[in-house]
Backbone as a printed PyTorch tensor [residue, N CA C, xyz], in Angstrom:
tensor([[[  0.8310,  -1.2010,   0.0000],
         [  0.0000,   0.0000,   0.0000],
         [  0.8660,   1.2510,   0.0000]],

        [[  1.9470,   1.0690,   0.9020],
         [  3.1440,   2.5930,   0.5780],
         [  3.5000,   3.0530,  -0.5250]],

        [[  3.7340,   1.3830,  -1.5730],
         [  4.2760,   1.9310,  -2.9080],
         [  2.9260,   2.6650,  -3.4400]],

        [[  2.0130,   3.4010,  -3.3250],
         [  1.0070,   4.0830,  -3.8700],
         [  1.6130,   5.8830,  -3.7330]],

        [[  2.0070,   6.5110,  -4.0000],
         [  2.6070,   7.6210,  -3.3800],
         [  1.3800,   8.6430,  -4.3890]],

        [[  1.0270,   9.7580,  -3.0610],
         [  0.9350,  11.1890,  -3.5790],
         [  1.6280,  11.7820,  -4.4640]],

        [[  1.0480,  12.7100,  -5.1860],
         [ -0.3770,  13.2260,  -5.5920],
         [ -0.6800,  12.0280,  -5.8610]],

        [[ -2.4620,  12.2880,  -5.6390],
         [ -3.3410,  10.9610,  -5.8070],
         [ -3.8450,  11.4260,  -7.2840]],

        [[ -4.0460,  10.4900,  -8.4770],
         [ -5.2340,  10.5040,  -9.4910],
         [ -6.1170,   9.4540,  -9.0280]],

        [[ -7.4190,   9.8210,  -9.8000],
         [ -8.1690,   8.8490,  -9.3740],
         [ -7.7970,   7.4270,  -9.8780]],

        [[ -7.0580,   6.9170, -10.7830],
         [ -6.5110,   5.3600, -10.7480],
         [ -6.1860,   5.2510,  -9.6630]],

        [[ -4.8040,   6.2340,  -9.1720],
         [ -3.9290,   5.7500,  -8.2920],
         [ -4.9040,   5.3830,  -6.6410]],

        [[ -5.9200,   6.9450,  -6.4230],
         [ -6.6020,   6.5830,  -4.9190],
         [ -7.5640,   5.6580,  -5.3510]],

        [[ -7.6940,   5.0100,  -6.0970],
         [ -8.9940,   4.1640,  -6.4680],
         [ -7.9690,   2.6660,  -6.2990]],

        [[ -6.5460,   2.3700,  -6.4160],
         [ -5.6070,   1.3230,  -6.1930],
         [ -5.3180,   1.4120,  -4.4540]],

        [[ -5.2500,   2.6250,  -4.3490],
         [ -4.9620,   2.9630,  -2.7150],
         [ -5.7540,   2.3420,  -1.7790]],

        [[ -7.2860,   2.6640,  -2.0480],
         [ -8.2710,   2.4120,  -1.3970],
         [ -8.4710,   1.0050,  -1.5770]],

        [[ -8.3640,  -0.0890,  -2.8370],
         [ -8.8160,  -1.2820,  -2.6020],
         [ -7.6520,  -1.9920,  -1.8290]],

        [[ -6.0460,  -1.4180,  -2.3490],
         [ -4.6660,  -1.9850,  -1.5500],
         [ -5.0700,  -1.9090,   0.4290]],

        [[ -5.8230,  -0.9020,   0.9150],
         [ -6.4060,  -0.5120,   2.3130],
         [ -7.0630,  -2.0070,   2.4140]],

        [[ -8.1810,  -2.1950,   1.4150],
         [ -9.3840,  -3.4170,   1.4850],
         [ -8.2050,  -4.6900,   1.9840]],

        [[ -7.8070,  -4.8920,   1.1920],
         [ -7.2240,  -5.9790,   0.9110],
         [ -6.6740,  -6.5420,   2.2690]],

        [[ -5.2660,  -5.4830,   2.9560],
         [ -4.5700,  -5.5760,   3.7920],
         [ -5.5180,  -5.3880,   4.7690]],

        [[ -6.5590,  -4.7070,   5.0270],
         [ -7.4440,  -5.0190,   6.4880],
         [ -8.2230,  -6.3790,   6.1550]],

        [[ -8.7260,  -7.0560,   5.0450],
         [ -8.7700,  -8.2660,   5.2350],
         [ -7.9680,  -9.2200,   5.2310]],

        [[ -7.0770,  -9.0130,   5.8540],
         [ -5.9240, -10.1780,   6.7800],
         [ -6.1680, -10.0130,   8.2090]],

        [[ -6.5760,  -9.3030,   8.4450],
         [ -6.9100,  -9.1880,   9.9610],
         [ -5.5920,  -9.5710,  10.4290]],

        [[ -4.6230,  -8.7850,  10.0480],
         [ -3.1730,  -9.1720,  10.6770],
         [ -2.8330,  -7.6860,  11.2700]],

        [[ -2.5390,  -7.0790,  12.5990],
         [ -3.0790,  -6.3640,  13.1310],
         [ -1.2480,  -5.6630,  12.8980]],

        [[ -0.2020,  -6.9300,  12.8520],
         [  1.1400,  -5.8780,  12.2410],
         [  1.3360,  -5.7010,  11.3360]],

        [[  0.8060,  -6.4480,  10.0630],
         [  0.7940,  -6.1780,   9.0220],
         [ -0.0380,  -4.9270,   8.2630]],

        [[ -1.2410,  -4.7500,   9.2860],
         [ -1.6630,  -3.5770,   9.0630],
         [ -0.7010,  -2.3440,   9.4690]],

        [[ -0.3030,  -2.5260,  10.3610],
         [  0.3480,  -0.9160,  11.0620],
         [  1.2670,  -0.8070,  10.1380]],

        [[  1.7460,  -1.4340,   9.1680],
         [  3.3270,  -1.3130,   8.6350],
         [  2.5930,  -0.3750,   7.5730]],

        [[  1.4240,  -0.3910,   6.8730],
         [  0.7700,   1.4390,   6.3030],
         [  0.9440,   2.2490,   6.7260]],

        [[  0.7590,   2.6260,   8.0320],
         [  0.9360,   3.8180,   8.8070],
         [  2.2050,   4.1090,   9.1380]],

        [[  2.4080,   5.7170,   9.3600],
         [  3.6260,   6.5440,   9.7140],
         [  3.2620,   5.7160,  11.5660]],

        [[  4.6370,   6.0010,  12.2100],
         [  5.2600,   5.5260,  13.2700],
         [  4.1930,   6.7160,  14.1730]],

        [[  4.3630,   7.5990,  13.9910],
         [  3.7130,   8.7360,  14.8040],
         [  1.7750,   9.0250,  13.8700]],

        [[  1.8570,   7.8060,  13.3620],
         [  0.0150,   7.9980,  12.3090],
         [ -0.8780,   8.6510,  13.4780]],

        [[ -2.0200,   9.0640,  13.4450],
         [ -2.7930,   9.9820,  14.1900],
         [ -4.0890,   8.8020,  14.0160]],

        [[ -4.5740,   8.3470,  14.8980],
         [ -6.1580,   7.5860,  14.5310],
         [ -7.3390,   8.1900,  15.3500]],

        [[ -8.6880,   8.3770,  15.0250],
         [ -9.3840,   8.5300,  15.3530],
         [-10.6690,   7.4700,  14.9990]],

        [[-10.8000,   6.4410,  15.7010],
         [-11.5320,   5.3770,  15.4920],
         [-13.2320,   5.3450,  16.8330]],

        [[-13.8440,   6.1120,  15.8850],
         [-15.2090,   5.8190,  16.7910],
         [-15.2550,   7.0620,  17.6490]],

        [[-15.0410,   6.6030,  19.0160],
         [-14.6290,   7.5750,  20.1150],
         [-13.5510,   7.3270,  20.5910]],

        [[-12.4770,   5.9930,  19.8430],
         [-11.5010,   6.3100,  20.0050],
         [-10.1180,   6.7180,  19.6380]],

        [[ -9.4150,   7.3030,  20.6780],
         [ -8.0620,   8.8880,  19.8400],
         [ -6.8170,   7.6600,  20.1000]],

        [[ -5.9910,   7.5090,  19.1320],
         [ -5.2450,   6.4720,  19.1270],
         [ -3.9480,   7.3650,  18.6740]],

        [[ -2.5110,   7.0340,  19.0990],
         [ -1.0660,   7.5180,  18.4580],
         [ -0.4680,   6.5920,  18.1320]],

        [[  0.3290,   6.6830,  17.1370],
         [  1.6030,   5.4750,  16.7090],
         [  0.9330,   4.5190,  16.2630]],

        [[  2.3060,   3.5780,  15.8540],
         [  1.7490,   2.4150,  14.8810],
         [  1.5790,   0.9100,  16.4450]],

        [[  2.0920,   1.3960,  17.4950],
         [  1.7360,   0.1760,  18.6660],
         [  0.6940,   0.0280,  19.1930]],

        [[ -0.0280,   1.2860,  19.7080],
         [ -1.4390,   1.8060,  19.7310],
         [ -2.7410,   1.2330,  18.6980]],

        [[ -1.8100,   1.0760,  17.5770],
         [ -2.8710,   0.8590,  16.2790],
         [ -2.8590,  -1.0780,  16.3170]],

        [[ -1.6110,  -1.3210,  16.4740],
         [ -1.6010,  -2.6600,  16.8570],
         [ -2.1490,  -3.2740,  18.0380]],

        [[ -2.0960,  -2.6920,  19.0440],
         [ -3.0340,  -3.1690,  19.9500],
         [ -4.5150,  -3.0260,  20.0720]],

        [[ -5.1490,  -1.7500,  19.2980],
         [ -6.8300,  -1.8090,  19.0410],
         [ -6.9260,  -2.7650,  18.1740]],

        [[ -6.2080,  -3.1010,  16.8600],
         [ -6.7640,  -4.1700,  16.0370],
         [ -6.7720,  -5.0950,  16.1270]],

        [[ -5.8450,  -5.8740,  16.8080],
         [ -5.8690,  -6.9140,  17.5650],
         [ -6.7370,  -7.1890,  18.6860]],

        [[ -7.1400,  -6.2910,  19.5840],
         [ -8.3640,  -6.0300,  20.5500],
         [-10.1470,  -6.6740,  19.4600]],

        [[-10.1400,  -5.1860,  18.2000],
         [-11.1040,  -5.5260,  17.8530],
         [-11.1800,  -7.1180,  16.8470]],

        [[ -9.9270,  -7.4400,  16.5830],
         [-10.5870,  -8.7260,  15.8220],
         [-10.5430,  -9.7290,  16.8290]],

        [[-10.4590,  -9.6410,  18.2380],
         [-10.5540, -10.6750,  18.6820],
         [-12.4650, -10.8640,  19.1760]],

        [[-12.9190,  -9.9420,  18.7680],
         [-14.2360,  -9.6050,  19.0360],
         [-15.0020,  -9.6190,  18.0630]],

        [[-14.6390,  -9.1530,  16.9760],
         [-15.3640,  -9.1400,  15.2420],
         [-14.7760, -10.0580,  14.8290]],

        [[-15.7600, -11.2990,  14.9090],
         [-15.3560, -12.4140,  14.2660],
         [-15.9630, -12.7840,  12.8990]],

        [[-15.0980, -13.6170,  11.9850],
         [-15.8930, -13.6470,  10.4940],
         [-15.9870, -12.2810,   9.6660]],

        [[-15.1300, -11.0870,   9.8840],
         [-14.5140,  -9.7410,   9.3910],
         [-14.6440,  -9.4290,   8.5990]],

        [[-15.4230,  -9.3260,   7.4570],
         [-15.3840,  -8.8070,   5.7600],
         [-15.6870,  -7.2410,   5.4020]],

        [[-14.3080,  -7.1690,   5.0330],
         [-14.8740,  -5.9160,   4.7650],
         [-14.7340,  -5.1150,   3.1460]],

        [[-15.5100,  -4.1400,   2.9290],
         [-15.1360,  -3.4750,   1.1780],
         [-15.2160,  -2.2030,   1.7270]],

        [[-14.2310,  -1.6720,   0.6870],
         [-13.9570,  -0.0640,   1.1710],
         [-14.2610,   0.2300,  -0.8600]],

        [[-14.7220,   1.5480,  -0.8110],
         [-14.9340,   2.3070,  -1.7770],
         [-14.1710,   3.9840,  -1.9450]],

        [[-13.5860,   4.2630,  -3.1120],
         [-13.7260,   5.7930,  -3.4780],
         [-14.3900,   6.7160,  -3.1910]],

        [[-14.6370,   7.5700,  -2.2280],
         [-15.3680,   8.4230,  -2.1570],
         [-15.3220,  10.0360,  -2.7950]],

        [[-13.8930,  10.0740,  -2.1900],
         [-13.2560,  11.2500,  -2.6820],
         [-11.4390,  11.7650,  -2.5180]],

        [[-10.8580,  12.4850,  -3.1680],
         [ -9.5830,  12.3780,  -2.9580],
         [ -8.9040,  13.6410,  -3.5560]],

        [[ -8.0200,  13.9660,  -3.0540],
         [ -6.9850,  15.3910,  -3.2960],
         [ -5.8820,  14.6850,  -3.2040]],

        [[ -4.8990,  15.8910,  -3.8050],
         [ -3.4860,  15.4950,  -3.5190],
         [ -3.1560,  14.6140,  -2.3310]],

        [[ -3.4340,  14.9650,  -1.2510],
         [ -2.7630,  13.6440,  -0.1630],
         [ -3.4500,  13.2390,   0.6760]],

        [[ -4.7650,  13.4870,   0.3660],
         [ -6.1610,  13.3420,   0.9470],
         [ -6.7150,  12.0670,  -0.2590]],

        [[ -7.6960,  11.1760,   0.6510],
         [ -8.8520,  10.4330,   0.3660],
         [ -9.7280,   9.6790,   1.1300]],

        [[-10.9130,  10.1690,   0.7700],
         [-12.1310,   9.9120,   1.7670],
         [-12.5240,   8.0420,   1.1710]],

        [[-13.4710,   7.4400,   2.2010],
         [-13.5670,   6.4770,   1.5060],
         [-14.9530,   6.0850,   2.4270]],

        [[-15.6460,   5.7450,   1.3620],
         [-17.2890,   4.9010,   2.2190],
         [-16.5480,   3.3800,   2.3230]],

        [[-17.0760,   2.8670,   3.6080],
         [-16.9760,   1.2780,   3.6690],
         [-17.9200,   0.5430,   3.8970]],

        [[-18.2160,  -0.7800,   4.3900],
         [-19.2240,  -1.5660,   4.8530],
         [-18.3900,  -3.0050,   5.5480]],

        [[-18.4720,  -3.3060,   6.7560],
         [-18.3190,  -4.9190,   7.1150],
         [-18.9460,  -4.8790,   7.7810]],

        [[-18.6290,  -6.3830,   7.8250],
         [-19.9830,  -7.1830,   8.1900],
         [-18.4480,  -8.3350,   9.7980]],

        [[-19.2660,  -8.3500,  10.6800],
         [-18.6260,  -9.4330,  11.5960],
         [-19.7860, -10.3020,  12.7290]],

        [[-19.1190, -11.0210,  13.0980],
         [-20.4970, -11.8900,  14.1530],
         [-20.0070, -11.4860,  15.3180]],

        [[-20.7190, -11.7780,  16.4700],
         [-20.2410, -11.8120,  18.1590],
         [-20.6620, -13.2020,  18.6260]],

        [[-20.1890, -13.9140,  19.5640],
         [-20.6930, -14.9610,  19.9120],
         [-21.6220, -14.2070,  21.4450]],

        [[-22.7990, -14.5780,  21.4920],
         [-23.4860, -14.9820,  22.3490],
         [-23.8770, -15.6000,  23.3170]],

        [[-23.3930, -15.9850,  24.7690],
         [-23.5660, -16.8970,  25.4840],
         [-25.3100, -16.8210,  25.4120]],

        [[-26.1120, -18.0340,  24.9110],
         [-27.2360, -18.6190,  24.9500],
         [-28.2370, -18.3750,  23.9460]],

        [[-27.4540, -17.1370,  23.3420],
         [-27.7830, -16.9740,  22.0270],
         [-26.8520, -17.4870,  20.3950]],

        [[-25.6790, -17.2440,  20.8480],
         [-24.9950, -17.9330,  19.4810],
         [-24.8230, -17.0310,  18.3450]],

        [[-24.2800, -16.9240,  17.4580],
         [-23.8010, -15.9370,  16.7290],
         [-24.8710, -14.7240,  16.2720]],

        [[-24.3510, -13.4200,  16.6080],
         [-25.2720, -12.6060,  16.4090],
         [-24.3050, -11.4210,  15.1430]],

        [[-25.2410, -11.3750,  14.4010],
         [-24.4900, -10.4630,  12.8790],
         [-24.4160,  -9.2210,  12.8950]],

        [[-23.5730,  -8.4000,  12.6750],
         [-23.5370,  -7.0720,  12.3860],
         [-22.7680,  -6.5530,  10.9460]],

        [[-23.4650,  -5.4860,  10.9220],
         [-22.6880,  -4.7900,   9.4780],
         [-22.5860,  -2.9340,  10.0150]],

        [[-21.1680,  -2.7640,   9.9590],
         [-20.9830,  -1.5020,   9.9680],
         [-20.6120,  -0.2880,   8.4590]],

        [[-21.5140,   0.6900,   8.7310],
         [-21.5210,   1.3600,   7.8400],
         [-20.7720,   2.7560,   8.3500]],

        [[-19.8140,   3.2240,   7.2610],
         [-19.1440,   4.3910,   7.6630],
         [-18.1300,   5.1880,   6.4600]],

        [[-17.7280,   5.9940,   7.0210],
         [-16.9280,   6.7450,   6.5260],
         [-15.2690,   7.2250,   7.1150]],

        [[-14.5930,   7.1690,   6.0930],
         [-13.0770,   7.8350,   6.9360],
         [-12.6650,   8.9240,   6.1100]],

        [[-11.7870,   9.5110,   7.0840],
         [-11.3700,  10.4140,   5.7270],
         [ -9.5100,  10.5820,   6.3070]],

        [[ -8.3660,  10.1230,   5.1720],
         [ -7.2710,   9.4560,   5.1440],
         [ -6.1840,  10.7600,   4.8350]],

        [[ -5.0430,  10.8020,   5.4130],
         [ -4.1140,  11.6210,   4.9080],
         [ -2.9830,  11.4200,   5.3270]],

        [[ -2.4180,  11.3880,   4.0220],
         [ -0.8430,  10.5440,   3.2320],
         [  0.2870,  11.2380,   3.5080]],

        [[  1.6030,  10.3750,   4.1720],
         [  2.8030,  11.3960,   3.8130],
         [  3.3060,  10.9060,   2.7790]],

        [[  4.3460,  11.9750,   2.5930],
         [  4.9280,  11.3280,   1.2260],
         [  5.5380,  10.3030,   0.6260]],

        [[  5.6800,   9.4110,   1.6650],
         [  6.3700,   8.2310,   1.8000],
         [  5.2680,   7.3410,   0.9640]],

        [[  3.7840,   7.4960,   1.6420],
         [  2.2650,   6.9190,   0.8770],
         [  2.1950,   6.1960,   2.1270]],

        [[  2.6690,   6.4690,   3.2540],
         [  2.1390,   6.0150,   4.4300],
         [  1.3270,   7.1050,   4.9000]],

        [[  0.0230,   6.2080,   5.7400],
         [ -1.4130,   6.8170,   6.3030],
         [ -0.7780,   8.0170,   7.5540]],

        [[ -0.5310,   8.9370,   7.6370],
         [ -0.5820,   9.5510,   8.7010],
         [ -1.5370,  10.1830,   9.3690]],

        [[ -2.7130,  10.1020,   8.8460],
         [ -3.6570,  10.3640,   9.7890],
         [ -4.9830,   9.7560,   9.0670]],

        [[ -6.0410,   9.5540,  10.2390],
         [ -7.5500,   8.0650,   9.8250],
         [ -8.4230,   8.6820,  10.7990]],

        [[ -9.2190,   8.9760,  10.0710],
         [-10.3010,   9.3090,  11.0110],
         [-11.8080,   8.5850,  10.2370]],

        [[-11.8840,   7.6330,  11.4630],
         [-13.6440,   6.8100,  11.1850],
         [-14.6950,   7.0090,  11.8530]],

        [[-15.9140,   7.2650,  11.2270],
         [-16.5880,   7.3850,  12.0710],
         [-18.0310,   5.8580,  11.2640]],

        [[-18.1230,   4.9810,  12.0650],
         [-19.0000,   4.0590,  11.7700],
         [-20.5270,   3.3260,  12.6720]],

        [[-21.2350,   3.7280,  12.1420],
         [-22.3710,   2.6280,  12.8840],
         [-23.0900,   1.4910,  12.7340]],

        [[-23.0750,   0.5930,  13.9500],
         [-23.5780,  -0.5240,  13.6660],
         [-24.8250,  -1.3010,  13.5280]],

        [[-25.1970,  -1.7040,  12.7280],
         [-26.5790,  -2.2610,  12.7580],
         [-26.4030,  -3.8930,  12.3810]],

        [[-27.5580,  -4.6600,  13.3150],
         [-27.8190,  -5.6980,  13.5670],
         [-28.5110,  -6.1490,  12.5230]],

        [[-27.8480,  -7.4950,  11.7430],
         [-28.7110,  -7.5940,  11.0300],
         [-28.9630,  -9.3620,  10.6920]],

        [[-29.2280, -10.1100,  10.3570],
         [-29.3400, -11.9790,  10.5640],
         [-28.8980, -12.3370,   9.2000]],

        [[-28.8310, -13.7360,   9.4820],
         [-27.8420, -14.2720,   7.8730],
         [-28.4820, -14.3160,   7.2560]],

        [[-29.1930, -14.0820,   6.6540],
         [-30.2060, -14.0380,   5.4760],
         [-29.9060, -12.6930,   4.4930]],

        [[-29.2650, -11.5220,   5.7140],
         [-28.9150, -10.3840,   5.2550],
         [-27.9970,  -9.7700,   5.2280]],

        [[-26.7690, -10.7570,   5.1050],
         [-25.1070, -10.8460,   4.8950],
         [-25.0600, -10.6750,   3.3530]],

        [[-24.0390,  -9.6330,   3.1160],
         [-23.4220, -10.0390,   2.2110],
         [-22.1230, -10.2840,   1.7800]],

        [[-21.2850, -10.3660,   2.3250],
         [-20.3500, -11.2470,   2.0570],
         [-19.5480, -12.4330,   3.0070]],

        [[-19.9900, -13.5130,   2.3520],
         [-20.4530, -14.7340,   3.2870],
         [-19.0570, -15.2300,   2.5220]],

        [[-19.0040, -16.0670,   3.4530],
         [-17.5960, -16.9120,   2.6550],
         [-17.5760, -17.2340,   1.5870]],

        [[-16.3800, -17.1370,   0.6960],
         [-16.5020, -17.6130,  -0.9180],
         [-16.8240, -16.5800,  -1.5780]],

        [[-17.1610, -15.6430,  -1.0810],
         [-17.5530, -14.3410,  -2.0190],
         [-16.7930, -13.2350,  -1.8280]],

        [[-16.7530, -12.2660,  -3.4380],
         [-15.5500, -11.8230,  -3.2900],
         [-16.2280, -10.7030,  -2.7630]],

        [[-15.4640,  -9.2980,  -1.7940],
         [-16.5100,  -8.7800,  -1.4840],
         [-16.6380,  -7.6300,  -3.1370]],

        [[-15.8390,  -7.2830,  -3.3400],
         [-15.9790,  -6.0350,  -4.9720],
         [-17.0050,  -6.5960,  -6.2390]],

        [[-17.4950,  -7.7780,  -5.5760],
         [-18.2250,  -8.6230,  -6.5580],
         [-19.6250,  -8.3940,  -6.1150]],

        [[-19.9590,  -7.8400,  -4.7520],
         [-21.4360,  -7.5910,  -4.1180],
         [-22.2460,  -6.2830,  -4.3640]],

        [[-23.1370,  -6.3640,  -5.3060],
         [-23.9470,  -5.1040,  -5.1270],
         [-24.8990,  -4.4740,  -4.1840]],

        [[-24.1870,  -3.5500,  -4.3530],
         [-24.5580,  -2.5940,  -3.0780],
         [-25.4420,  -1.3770,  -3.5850]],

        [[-26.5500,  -1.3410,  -3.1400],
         [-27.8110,  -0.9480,  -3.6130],
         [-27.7550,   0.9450,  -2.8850]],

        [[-27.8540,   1.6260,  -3.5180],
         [-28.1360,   2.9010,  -3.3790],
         [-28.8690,   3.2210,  -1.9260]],

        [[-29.5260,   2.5150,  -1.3140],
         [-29.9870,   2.8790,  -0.0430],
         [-28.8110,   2.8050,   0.6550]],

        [[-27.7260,   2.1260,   0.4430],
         [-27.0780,   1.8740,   1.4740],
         [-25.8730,   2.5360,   1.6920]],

        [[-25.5030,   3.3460,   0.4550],
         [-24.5130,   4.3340,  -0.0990],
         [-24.5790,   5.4950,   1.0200]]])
């Protein structure tokens, strides 16, 4: 994802943004931080995060909780070292007595690059809604850039 460097065209943040997809679906929580600058800035939810150890320890926190993880990130918008991006995943929780319960989060970030094409600063803001398997979409075996995603949900 670094080799992507500023100024962005839209090929290049439109490679940026799926290279993001890709590497957060590994759910590999160092392999993610190695995008980010050492000193990256996060703002995830309500929470204010520094550095790339910080970033390794929330992601590792949250995938031990968002289980079954899929996620697609989209183009939203982009400047020179700026790009915004709509997303959607989907993860389960286990339930004591209930058993897997589904969610899909819907949100937005908005991303900014040093020149290196590492993330130095992420700011997300996402909400979650409950929803049952019937109303997953990307279930195992499926790719997620392959799922249409219907204008209500944009």
């Amino acid at each position: 994802m670094a080799g992507i460097l500023p100024p962005f065209t839209a090929p290049s943040a439109h490679s940026k943004v799926k290279a993001a997809q890709n590497l957060w679906n590994t759910r590999d929580p160092q392999k993610v931080a190695l995008a980010y600058t050492p000193d990256s800035i996060w703002r995830n939810r309500a929470t204010f995060l520094r550095g790339t150890a910080e970033i390794t320890e929330f992601l590792s926190e949250k995938w031990k909780h968002e289980n079954g993880y899929r996620l697609r990130k989209e183009l939203f918008s982009f400047s020179d070292d700026k790009i915004a991006v709509q997303f959607w995943y989907e993860y389960f929780v286990e339930v004591e007595d209930e058993g897997r319960k589904w969610y899909r989060c819907y949100g937005l970030e908005d991303w900014t690059f040093a020149q290196d094409g590492k993330m130095r600063k992420r700011m997300m803001s996402g909400n979650d809604v409950e929803i049952v398997e019937e109303e997953r979409w990307f279930k195992d075996g499926v790719d997620v850039d392959d799922v249409k995603i219907g204008e209500e949900h944009w």
